[in-house]
N, C-alpha and C positions, 0 to 999 in steps of 0.2 A: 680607586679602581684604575687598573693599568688601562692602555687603549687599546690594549690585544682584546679585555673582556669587553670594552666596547664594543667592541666590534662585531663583534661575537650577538653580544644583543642587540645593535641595529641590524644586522642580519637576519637575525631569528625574530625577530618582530617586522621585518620585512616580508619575510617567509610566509608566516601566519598570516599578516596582511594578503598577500596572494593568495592564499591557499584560505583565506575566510571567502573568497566567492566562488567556492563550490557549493552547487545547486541548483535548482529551478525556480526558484520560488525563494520572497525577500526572506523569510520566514526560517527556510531550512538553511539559507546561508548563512544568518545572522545565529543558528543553532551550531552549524558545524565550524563555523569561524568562532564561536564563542569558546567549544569543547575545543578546538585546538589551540587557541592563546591560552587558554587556562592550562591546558597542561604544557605548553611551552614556559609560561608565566613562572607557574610551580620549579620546572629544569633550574631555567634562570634566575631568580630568588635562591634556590638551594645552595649554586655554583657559585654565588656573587657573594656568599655569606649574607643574605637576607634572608627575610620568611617568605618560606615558599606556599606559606595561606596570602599573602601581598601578593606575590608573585602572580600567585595564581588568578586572585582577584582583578586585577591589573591586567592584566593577559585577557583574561574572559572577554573583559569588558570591551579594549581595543578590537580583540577578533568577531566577537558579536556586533559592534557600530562598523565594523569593515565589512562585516558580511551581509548587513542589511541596507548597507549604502550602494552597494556594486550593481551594477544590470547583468544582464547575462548575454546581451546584446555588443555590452565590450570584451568580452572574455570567452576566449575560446572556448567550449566544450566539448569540442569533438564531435559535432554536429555535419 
């Protein structure tokens, strides 16, 4: 794997990371962090020449433990 696609993926699993603590509640962050690494997971397994059911698996899981770990006390919501 060159380090451009690295990159590429600690980015975008960065992303997801951030963007798993949208919500009010552990519940719905850990649901919309999960729907968005899983379908990043999927992008990234495709692009990488892996399986994008891995991918996606992998992805879900990181964004759903992101999103149910987060407060909403540290993260802005535009409150």
């Amino acid at each position: 794997m060159t380090v451009r696609k690295q990159l590429l993926i600690a980015a975008l699993f960065g992303g997801v990371l951030g963007l798993g603590g949208c919500g009010y509640t552990p519940g719905s962050r850990a649901l919309s962090g999960g729907a968005i690494g899983a379908g990043s997971g999927a992008i990234i397994g495709a692009a990488t020449g892996g399986s994008p059911a891995t991918g996606a698996l992998i992805g879900g899981a990181v964004g759903a433990i992101g999103g149910a770990v987060t407060s909403p006390n540290t993260i802005n919501l535009g409150r």
